[in-house]
DSSP file (Angstrom, degrees, kcal/mol; ACC not computed):
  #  RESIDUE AA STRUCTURE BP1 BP2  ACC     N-H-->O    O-->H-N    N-H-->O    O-->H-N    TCO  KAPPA ALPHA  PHI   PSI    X-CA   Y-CA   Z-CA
    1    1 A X              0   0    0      0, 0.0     2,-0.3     0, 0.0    68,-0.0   0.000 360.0 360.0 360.0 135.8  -19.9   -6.7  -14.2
    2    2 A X        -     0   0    0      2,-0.0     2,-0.4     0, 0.0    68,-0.2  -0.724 360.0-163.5-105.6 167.7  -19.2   -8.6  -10.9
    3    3 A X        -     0   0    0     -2,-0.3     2,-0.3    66,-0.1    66,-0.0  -0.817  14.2-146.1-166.9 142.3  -15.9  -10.1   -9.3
    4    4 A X        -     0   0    0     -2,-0.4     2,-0.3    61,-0.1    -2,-0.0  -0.561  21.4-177.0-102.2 138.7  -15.3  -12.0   -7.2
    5    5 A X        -     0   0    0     -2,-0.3     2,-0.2     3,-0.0    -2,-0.0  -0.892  31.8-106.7-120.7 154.1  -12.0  -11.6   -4.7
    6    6 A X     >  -     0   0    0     -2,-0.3     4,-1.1     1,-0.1     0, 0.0  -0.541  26.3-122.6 -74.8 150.7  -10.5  -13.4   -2.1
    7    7 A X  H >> S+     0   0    0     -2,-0.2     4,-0.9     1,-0.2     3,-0.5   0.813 113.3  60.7 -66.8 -17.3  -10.9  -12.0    1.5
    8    8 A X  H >> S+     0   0    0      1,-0.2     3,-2.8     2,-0.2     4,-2.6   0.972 100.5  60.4 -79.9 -39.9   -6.7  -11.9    2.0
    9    9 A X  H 3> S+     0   0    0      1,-0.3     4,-1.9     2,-0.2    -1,-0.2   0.787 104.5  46.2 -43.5 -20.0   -7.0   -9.4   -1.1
   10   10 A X  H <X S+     0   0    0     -4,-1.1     4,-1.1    -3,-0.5    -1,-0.3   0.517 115.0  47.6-101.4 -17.0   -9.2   -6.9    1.0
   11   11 A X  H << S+     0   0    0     -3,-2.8    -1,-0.2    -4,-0.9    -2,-0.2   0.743 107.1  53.5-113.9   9.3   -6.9   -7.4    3.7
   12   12 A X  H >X S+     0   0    0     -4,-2.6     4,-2.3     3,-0.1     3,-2.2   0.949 110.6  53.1 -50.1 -47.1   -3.9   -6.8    1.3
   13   13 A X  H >X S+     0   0    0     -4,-1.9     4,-1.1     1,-0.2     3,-0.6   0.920 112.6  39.7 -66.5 -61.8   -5.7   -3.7    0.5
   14   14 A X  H 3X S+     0   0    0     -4,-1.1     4,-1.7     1,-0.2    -1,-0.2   0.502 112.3  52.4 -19.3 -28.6   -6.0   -2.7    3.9
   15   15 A X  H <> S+     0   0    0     -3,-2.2     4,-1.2     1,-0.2    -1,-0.2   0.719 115.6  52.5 -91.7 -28.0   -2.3   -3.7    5.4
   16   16 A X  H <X S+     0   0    0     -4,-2.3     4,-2.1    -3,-0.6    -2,-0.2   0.914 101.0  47.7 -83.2 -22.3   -1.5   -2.0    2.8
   17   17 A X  H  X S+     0   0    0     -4,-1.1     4,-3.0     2,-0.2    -1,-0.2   0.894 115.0  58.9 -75.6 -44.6   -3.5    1.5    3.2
   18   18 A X  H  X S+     0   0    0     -4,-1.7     4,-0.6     1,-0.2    -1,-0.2   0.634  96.5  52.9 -74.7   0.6   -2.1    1.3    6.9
   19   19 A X  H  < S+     0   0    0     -4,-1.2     4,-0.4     2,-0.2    -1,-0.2   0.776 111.6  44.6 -85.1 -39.4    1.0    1.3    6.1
   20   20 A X  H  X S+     0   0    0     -4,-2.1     4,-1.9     2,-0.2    -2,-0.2   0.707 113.8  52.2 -45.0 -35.6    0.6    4.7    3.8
   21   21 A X  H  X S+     0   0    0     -4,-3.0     4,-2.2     1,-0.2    -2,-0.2   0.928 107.5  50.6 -71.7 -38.8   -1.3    6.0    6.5
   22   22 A X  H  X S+     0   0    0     -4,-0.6     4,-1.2     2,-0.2    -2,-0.2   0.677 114.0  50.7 -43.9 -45.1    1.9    4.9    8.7
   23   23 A X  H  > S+     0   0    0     -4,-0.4     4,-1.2     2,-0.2    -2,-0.2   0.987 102.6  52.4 -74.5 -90.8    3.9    6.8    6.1
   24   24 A X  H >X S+     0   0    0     -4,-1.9     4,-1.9     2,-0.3     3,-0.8   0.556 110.1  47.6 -21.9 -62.3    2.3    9.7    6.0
   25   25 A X  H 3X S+     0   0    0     -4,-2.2     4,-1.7     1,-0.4    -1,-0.2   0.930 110.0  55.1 -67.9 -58.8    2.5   10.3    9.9
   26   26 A X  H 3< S+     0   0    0     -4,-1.2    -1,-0.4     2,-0.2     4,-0.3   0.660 106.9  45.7 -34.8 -27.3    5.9    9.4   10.0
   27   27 A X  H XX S+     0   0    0     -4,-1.2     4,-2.2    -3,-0.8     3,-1.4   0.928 109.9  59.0 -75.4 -47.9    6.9   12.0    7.4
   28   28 A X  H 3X S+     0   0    0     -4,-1.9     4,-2.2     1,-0.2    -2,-0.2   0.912 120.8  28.9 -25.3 -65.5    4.5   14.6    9.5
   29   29 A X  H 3< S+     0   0    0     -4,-1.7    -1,-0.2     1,-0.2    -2,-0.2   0.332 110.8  57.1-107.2  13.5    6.7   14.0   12.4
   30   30 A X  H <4 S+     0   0    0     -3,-1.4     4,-0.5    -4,-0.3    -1,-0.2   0.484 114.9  49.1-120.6 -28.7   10.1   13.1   11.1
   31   31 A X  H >< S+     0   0    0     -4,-2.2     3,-0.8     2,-0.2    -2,-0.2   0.962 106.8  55.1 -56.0 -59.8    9.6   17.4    9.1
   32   32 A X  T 3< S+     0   0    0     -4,-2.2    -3,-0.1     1,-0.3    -1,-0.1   0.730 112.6  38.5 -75.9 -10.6    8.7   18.8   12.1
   33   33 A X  T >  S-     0   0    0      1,-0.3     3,-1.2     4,-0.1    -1,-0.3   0.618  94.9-157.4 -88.1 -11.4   12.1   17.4   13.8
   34   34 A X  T <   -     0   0    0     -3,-0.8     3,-0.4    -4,-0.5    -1,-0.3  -0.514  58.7 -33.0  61.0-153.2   14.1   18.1   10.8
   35   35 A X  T 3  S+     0   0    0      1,-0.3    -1,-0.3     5,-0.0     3,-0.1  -0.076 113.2 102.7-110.5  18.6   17.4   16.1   10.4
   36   36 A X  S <  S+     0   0    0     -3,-1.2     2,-0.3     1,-0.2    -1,-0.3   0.505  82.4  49.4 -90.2  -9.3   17.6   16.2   14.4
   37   37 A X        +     0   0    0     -3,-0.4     4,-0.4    -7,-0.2    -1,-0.2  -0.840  59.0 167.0-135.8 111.8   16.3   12.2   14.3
   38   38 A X  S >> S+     0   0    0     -2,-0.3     4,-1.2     2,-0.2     3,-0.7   0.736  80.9  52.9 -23.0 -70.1   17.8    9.9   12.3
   39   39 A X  H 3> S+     0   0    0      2,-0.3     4,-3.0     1,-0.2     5,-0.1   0.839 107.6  58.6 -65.7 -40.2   16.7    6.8   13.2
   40   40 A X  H 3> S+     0   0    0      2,-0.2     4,-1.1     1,-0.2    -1,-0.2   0.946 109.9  50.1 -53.8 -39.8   12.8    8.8   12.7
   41   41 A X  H <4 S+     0   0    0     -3,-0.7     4,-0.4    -4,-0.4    -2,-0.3   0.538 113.4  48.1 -97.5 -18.2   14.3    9.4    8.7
   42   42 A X  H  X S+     0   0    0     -4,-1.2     4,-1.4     2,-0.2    -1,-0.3   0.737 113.9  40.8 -95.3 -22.5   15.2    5.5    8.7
   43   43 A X  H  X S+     0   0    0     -4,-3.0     4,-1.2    -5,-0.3    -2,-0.2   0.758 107.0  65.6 -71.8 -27.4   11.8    4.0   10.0
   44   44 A X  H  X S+     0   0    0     -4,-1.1     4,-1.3     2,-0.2    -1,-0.2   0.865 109.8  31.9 -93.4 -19.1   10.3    6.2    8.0
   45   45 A X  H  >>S+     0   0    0     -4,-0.4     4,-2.5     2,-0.2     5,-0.5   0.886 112.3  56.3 -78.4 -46.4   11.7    4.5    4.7
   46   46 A X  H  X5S+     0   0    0     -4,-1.4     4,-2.5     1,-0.2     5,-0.2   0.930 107.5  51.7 -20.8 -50.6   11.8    1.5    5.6
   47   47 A X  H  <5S+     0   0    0     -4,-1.2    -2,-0.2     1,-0.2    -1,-0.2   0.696 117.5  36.5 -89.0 -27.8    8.3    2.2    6.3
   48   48 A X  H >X5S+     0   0    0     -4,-1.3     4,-1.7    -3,-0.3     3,-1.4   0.834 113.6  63.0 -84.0 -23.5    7.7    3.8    2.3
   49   49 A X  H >X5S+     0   0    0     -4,-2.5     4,-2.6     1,-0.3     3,-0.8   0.990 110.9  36.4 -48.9 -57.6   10.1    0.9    1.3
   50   50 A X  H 3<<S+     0   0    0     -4,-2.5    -1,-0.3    -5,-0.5     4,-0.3   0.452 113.2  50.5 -82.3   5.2    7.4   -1.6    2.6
   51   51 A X  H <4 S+     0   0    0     -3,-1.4     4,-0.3    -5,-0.2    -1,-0.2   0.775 111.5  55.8-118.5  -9.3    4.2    0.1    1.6
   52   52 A X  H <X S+     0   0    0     -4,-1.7     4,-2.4    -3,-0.8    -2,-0.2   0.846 110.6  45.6 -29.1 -74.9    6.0    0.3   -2.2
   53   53 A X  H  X S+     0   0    0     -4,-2.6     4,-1.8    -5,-0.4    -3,-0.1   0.944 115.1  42.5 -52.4 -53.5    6.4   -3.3   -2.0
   54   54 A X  H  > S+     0   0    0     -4,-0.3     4,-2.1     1,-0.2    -1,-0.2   0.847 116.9  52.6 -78.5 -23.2    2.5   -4.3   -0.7
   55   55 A X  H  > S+     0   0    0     -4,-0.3     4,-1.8     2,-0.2    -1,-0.2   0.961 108.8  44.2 -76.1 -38.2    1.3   -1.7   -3.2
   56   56 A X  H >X S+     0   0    0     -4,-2.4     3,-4.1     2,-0.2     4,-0.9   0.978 115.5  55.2 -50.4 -88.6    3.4   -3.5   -6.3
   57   57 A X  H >X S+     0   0    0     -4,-1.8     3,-2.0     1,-0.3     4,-1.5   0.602 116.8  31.1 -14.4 -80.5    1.9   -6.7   -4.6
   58   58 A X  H 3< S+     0   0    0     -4,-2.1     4,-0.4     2,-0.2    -1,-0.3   0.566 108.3  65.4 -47.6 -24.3   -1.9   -5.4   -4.9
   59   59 A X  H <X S+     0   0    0     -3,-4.1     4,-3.5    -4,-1.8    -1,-0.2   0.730 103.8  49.8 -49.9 -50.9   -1.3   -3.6   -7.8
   60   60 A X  H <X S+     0   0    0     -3,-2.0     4,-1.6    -4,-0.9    -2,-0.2   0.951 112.6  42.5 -73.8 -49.9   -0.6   -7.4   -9.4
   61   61 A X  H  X S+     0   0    0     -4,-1.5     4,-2.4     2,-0.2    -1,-0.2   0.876 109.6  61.1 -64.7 -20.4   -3.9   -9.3   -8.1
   62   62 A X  H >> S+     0   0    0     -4,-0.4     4,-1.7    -5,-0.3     3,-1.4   0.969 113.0  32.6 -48.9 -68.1   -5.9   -6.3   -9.0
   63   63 A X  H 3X S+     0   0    0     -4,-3.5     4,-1.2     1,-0.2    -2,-0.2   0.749 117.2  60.4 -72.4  -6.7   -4.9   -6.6  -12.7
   64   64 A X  H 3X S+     0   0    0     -4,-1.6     4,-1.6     2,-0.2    -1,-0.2   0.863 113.4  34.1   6.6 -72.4   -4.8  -10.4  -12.2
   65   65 A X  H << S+     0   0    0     -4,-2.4    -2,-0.2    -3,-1.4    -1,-0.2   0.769 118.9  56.7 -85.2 -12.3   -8.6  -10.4  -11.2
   66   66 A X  H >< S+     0   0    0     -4,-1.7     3,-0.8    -5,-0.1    -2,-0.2   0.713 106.3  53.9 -58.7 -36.9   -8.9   -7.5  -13.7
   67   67 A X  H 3< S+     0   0    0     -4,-1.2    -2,-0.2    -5,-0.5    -3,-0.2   0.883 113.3  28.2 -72.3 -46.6   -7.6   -9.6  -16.4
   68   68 A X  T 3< S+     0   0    0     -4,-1.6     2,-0.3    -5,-0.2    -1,-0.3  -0.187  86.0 109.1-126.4  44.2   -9.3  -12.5  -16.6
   69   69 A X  S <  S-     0   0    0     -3,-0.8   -66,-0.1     1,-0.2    -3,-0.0  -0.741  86.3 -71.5-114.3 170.7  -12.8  -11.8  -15.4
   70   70 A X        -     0   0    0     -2,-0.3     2,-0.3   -68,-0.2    -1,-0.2   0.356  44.8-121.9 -32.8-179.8  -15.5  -11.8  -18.0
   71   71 A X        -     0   0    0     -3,-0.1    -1,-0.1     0, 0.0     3,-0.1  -0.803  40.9-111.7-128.6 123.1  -15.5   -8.8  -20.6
   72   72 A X        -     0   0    0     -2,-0.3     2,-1.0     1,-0.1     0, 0.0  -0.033  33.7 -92.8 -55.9 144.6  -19.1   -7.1  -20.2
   73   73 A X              0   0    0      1,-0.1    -1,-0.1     0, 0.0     0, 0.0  -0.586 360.0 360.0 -63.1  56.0  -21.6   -7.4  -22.9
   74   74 A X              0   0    0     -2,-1.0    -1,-0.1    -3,-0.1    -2,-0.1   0.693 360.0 360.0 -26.3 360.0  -21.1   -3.9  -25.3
């Protein structure tokens, strides 16, 4: 079965994988200071706040393009 996507989906999926990746390293470096940065422990939700949100987002055109594509030939 093929489907077809728009190119902004592939670079939802993308904004969105660097923004986990974003995550990630911020939690790596916001542990190894402990509670000694604040400001590290609010950027770094903000930063799952926003990769929550683009994941929801992709999550919906996926099943979107999931949904209404063809259903393959048993």
């Amino acid at each position: 079965m093929k489907i077809t996507v728009d190119t902004s989906f592939l670079i939802a999926v993308k904004d969105m994988r660097e923004e986990q990746t974003r995550f990630f390293a911020l939690s790596k470096q916001a542990k190894a200071m402990g509670k000694a940065n604040p400001k590290l422990w609010s950027e770094r939700k903000a930063c799952l706040d926003a990769s929550r949100q683009m994941e929801s987002l992709v999550d919906a055109r996926l099943n979107g393009y999931l949904n209404n594509s063809p259903k393959p030939d048993p």
